[in-house]
PDB file of N, CA, C, O and CB in Angstrom:
ATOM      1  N   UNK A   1     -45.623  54.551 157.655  1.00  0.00           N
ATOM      2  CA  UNK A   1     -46.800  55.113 158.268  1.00  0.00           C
ATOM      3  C   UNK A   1     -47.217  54.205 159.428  1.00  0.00           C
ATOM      4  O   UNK A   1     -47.165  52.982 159.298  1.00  0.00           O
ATOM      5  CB  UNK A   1     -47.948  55.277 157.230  1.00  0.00           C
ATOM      6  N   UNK A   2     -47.619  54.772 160.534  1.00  0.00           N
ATOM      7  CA  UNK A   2     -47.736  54.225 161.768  1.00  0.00           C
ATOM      8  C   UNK A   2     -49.197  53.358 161.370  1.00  0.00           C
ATOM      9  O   UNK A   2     -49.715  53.578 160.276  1.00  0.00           O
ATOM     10  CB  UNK A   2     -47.763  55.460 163.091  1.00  0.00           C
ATOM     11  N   UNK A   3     -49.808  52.386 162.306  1.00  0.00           N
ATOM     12  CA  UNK A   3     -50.566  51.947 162.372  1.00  0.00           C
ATOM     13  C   UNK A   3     -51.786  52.941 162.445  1.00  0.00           C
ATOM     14  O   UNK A   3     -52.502  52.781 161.456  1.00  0.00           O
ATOM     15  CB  UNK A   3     -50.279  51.175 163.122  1.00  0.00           C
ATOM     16  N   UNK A   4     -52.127  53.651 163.065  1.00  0.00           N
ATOM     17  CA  UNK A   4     -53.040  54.534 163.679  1.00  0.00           C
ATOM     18  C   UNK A   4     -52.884  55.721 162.797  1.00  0.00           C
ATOM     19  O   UNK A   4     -53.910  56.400 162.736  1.00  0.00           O
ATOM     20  CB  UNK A   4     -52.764  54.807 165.216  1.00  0.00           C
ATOM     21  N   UNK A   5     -51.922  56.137 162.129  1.00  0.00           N
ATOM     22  CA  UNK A   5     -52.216  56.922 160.893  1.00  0.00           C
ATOM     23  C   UNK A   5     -52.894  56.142 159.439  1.00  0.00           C
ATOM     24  O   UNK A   5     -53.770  56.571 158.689  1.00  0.00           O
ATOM     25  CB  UNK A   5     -50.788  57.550 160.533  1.00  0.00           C
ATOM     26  N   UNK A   6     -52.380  55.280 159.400  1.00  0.00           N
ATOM     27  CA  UNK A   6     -53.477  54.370 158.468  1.00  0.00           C
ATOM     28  C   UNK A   6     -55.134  54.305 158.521  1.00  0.00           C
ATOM     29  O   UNK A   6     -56.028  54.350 157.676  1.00  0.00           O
ATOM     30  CB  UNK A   6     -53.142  52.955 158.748  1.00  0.00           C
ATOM     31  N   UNK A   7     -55.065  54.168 160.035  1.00  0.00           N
ATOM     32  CA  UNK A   7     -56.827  53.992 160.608  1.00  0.00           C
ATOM     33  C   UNK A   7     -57.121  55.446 160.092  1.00  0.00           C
ATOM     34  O   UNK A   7     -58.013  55.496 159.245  1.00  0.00           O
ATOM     35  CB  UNK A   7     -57.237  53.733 162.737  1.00  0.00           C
ATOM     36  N   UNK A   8     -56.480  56.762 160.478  1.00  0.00           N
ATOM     37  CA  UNK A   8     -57.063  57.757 159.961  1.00  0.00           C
ATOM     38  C   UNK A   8     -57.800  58.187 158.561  1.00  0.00           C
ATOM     39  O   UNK A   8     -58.808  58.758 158.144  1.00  0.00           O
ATOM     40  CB  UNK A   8     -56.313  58.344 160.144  1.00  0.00           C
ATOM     41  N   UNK A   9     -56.191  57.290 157.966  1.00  0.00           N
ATOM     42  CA  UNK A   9     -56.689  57.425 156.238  1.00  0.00           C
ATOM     43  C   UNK A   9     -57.918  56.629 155.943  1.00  0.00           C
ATOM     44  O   UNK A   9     -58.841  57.074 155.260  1.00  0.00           O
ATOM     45  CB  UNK A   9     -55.483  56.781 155.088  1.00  0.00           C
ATOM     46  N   UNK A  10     -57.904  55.559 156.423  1.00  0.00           N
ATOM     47  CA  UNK A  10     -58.974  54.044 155.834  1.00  0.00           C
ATOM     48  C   UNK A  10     -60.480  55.370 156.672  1.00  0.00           C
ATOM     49  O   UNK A  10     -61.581  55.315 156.125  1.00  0.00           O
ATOM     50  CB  UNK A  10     -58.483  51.426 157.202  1.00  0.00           C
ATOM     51  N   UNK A  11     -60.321  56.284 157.776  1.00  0.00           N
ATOM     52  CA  UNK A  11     -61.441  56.791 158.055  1.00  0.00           C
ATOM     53  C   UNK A  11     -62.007  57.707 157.076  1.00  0.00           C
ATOM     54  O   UNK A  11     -63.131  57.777 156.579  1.00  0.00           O
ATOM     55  CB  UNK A  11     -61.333  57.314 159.174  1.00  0.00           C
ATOM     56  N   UNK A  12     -60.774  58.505 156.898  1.00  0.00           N
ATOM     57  CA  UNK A  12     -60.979  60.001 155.908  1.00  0.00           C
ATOM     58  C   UNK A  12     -61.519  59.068 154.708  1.00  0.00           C
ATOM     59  O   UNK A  12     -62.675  59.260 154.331  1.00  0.00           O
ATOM     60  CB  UNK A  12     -59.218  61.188 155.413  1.00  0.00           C
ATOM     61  N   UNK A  13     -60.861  58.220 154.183  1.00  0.00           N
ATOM     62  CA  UNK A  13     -61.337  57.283 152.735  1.00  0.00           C
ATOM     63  C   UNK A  13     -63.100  57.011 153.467  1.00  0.00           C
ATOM     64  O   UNK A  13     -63.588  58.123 153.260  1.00  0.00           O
ATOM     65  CB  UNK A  13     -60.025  55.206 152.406  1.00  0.00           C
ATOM     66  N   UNK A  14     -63.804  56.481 153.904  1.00  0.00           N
ATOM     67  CA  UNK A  14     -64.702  56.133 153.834  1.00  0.00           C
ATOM     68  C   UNK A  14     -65.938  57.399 154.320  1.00  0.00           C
ATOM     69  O   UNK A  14     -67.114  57.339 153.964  1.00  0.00           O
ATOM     70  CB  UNK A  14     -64.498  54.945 154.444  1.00  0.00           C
ATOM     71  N   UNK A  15     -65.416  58.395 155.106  1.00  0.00           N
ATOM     72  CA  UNK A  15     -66.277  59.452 154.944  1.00  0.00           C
ATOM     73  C   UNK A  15     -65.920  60.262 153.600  1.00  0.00           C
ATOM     74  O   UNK A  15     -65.673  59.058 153.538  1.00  0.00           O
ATOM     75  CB  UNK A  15     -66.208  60.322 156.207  1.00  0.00           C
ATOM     76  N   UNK A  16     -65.694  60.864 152.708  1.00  0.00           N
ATOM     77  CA  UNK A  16     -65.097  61.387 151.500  1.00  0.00           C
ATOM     78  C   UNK A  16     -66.001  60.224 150.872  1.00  0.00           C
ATOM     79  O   UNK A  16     -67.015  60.923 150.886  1.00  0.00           O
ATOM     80  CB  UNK A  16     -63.258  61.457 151.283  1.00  0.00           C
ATOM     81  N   UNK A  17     -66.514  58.859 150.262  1.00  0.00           N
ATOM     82  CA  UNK A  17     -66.589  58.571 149.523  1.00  0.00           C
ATOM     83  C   UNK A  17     -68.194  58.505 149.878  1.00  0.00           C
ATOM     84  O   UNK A  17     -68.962  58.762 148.952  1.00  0.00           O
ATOM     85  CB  UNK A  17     -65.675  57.736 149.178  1.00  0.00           C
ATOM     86  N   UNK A  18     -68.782  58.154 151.246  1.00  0.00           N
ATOM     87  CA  UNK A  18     -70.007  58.780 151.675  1.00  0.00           C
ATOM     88  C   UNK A  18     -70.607  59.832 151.475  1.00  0.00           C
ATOM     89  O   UNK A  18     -71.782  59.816 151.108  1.00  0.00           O
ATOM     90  CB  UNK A  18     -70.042  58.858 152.558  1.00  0.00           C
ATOM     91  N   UNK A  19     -69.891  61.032 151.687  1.00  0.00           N
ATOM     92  CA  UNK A  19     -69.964  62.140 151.302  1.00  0.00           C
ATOM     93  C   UNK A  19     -70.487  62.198 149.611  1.00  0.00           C
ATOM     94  O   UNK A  19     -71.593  62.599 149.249  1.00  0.00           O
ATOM     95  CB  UNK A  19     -68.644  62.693 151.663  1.00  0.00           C
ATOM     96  N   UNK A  20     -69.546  61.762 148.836  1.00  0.00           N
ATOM     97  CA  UNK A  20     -69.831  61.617 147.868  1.00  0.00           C
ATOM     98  C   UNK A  20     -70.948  60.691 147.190  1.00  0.00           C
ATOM     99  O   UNK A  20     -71.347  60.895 146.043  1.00  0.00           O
ATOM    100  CB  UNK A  20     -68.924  61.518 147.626  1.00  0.00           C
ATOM    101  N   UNK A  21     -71.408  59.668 147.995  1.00  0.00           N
ATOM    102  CA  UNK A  21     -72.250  58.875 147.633  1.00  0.00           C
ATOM    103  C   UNK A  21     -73.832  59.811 147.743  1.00  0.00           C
ATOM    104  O   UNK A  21     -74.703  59.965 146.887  1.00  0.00           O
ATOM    105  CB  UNK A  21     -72.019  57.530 148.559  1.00  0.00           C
ATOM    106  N   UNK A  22     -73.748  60.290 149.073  1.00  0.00           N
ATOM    107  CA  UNK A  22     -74.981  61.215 149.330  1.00  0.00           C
ATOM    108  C   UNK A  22     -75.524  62.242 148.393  1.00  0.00           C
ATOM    109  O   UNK A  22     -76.637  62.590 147.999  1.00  0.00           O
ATOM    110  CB  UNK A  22     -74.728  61.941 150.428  1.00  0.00           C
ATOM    111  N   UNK A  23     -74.288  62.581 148.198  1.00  0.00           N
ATOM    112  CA  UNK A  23     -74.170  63.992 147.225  1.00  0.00           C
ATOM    113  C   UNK A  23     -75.050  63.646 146.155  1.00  0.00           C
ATOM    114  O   UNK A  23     -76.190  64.069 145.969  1.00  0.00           O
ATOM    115  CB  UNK A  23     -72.550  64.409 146.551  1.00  0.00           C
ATOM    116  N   UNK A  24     -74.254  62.649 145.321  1.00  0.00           N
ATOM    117  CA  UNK A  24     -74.899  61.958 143.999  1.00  0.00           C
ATOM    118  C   UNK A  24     -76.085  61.962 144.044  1.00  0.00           C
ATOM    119  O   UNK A  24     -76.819  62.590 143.280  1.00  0.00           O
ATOM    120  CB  UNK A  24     -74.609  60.634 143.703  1.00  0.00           C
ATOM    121  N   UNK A  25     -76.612  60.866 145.451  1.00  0.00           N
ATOM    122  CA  UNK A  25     -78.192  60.683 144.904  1.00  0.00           C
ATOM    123  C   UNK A  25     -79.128  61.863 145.661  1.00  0.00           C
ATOM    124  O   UNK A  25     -80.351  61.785 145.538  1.00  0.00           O
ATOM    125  CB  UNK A  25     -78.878  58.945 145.370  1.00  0.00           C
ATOM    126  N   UNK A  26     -78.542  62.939 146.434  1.00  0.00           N
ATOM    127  CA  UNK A  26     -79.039  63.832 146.270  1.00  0.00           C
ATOM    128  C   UNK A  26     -79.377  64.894 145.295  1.00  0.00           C
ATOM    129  O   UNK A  26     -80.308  65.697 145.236  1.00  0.00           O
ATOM    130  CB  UNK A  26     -78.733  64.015 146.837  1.00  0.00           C
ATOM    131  N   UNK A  27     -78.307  64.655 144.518  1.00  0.00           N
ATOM    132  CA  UNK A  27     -78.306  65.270 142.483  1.00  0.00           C
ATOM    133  C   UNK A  27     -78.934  64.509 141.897  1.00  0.00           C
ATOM    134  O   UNK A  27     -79.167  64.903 140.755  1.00  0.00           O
ATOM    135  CB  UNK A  27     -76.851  65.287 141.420  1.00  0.00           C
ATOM    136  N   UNK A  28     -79.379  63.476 142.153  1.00  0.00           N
ATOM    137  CA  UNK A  28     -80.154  62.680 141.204  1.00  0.00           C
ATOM    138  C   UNK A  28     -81.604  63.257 141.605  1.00  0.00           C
ATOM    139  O   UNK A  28     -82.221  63.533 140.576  1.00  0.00           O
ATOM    140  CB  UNK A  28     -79.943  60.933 141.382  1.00  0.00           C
ATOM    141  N   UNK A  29     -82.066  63.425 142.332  1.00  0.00           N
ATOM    142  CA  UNK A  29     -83.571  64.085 143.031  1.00  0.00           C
ATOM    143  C   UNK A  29     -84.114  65.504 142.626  1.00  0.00           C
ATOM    144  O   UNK A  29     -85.303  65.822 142.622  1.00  0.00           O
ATOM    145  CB  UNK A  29     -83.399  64.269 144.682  1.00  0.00           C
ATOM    146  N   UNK A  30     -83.135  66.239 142.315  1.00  0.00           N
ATOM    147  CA  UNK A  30     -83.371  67.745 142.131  1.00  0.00           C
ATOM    148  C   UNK A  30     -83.724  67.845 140.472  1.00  0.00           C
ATOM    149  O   UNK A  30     -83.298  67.184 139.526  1.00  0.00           O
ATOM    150  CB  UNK A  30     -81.869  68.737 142.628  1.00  0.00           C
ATOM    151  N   UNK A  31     -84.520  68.765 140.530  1.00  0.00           N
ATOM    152  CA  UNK A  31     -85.194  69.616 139.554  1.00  0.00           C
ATOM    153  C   UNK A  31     -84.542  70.416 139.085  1.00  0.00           C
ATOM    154  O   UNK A  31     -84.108  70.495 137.935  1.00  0.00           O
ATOM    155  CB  UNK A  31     -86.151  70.221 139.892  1.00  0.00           C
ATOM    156  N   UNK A  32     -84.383  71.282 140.209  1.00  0.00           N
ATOM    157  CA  UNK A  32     -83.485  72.725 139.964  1.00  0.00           C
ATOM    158  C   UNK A  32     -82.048  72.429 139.394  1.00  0.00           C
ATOM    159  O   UNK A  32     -81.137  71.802 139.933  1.00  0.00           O
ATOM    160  CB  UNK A  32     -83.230  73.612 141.495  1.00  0.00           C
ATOM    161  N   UNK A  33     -82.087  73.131 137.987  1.00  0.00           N
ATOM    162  CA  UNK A  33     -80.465  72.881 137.432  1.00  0.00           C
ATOM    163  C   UNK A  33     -79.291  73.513 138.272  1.00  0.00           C
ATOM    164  O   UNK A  33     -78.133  73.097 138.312  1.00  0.00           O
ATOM    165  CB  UNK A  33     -80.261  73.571 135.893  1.00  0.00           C
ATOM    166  N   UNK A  34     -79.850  74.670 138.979  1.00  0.00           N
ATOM    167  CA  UNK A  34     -78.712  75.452 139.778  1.00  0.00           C
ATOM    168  C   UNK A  34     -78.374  74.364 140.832  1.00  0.00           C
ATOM    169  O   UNK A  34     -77.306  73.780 141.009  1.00  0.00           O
ATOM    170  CB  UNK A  34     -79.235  77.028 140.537  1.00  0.00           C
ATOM    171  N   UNK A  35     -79.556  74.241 141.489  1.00  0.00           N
ATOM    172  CA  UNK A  35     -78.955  73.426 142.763  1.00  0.00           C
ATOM    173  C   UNK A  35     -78.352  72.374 142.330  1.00  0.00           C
ATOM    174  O   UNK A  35     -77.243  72.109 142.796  1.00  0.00           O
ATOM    175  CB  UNK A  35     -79.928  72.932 143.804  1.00  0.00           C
ATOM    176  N   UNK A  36     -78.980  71.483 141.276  1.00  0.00           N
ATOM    177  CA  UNK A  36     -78.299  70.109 141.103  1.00  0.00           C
ATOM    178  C   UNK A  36     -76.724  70.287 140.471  1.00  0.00           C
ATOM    179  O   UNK A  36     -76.029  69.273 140.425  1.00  0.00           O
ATOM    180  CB  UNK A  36     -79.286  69.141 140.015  1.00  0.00           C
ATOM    181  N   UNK A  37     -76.184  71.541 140.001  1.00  0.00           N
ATOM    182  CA  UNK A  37     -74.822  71.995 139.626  1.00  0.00           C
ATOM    183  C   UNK A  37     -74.037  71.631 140.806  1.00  0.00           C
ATOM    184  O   UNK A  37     -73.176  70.761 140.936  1.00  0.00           O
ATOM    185  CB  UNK A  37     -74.706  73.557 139.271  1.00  0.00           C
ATOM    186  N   UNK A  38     -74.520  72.494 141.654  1.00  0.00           N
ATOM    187  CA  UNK A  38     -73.813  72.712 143.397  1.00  0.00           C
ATOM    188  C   UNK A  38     -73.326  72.014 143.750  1.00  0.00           C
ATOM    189  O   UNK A  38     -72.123  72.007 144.012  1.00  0.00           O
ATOM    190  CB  UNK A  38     -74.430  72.864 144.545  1.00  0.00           C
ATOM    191  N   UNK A  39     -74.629  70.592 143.974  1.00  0.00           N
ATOM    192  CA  UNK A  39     -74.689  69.462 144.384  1.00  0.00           C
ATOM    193  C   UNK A  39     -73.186  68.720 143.987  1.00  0.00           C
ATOM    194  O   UNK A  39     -72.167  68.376 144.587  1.00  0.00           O
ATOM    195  CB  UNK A  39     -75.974  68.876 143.816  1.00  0.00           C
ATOM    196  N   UNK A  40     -73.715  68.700 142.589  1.00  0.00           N
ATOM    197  CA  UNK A  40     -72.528  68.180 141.268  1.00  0.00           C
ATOM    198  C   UNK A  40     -71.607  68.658 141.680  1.00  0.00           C
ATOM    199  O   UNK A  40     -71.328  67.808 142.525  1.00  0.00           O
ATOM    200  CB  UNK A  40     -72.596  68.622 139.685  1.00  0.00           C
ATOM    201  N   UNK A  41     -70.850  69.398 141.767  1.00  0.00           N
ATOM    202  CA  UNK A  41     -69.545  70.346 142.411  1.00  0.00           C
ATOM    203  C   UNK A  41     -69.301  69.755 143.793  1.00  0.00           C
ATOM    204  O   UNK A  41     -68.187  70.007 144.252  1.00  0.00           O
ATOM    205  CB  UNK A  41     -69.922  72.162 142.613  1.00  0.00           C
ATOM    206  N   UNK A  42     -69.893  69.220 144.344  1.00  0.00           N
ATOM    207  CA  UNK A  42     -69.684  68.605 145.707  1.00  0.00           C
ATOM    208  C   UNK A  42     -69.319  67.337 145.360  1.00  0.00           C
ATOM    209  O   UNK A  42     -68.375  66.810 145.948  1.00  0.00           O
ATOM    210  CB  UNK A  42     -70.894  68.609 146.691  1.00  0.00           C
ATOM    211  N   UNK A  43     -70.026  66.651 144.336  1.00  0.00           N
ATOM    212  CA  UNK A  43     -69.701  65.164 144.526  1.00  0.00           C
ATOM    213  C   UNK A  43     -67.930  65.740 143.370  1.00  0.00           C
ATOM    214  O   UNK A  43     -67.258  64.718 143.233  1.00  0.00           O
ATOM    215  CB  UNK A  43     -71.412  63.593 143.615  1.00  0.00           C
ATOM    216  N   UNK A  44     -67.507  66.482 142.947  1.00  0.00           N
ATOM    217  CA  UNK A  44     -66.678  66.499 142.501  1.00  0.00           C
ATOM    218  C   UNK A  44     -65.305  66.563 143.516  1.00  0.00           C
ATOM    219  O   UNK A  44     -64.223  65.982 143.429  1.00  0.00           O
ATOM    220  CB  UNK A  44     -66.977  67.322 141.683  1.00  0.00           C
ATOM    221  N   UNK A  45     -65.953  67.737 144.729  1.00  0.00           N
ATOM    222  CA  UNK A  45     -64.554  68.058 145.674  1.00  0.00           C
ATOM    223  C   UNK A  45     -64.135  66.738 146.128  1.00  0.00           C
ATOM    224  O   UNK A  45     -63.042  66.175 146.067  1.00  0.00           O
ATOM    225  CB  UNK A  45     -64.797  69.093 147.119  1.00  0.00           C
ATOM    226  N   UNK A  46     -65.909  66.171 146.865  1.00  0.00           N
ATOM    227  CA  UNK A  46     -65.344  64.379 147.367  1.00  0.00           C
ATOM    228  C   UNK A  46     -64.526  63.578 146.983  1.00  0.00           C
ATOM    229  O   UNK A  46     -63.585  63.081 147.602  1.00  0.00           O
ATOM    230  CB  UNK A  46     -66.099  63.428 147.269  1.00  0.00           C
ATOM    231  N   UNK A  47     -64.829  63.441 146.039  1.00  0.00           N
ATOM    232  CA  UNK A  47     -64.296  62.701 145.032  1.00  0.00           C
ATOM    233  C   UNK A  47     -62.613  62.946 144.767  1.00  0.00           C
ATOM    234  O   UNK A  47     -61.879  61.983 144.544  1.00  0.00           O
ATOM    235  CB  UNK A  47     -65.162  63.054 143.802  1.00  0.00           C
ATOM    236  N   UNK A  48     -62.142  64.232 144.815  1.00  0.00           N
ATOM    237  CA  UNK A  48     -61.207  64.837 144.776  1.00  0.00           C
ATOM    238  C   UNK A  48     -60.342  64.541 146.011  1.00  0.00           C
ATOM    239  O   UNK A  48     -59.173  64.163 145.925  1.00  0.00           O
ATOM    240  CB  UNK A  48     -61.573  66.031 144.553  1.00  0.00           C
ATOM    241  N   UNK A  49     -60.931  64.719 147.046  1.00  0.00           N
ATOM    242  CA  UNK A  49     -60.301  64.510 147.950  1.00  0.00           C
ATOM    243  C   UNK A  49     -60.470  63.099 148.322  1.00  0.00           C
ATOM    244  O   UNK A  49     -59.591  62.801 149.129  1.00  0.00           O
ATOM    245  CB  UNK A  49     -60.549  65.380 148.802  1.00  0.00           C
ATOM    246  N   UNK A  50     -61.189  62.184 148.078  1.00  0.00           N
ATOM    247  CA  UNK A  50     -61.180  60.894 148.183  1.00  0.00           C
ATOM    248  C   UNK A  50     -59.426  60.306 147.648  1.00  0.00           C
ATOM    249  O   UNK A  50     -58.565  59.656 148.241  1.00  0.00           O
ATOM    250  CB  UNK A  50     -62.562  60.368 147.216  1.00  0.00           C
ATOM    251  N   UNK A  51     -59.487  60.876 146.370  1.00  0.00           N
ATOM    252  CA  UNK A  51     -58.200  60.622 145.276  1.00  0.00           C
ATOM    253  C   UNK A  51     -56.815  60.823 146.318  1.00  0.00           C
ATOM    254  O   UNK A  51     -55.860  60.087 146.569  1.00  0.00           O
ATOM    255  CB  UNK A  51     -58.191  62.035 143.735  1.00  0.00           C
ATOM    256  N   UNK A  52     -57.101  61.805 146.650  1.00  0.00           N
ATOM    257  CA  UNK A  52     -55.804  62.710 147.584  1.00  0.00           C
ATOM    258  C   UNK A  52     -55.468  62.072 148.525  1.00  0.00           C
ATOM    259  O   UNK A  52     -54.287  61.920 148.838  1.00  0.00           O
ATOM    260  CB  UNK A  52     -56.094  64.098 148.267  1.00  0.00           C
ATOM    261  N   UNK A  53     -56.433  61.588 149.139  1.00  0.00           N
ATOM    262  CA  UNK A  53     -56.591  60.568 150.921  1.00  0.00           C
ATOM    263  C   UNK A  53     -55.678  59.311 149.912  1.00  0.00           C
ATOM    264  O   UNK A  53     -54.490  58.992 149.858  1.00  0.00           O
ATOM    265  CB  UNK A  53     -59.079  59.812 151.820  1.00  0.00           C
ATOM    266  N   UNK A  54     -56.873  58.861 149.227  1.00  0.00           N
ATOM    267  CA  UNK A  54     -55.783  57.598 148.612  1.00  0.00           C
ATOM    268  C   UNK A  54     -54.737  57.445 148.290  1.00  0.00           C
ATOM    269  O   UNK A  54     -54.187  56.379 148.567  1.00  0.00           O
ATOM    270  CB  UNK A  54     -55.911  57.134 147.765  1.00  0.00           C
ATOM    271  N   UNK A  55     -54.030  58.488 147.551  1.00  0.00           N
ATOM    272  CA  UNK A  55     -52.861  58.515 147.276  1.00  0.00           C
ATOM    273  C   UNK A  55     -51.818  58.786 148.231  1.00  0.00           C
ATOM    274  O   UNK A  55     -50.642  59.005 147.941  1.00  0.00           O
ATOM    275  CB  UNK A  55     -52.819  59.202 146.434  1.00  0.00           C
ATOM    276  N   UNK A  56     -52.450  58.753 149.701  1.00  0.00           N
ATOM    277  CA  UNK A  56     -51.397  58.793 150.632  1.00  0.00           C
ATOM    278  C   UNK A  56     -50.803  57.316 151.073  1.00  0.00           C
ATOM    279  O   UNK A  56     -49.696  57.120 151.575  1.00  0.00           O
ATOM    280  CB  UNK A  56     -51.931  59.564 151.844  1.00  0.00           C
ATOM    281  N   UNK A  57     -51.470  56.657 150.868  1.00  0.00           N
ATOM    282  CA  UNK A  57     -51.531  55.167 151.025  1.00  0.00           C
ATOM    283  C   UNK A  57     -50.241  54.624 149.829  1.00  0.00           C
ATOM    284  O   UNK A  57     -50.003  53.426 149.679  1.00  0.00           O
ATOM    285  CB  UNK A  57     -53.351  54.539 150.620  1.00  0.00           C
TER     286      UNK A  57
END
């Protein structure tokens, strides 16, 4: 893997895990069980795709 495809991954890795960080403590705030599901389902895709980015490495 080229140099500059690495930088991509180390980028995609740190937005994906932001993403996911937000998500969380935006699920931590909510009331609403529906929304905080959603939410939950989001920090799951992140997370998911965090895994995926990594495992390109």
């Amino acid at each position: 893997m080229s140099p500059k495809e690495l930088l991509y991954i180390e980028d995609a890795l740190g937005h994906a895990q932001y993403m996911a960080t937000q998500c969380q403590a935006a699920a931590q705030q909510l009331s609403d069980p529906t929304l905080r599901s959603q939410i939950e389902q989001l920090v799951s895709s992140n997370q998911a795709l965090f895994n995926r980015f990594y495992n390109l490495v």
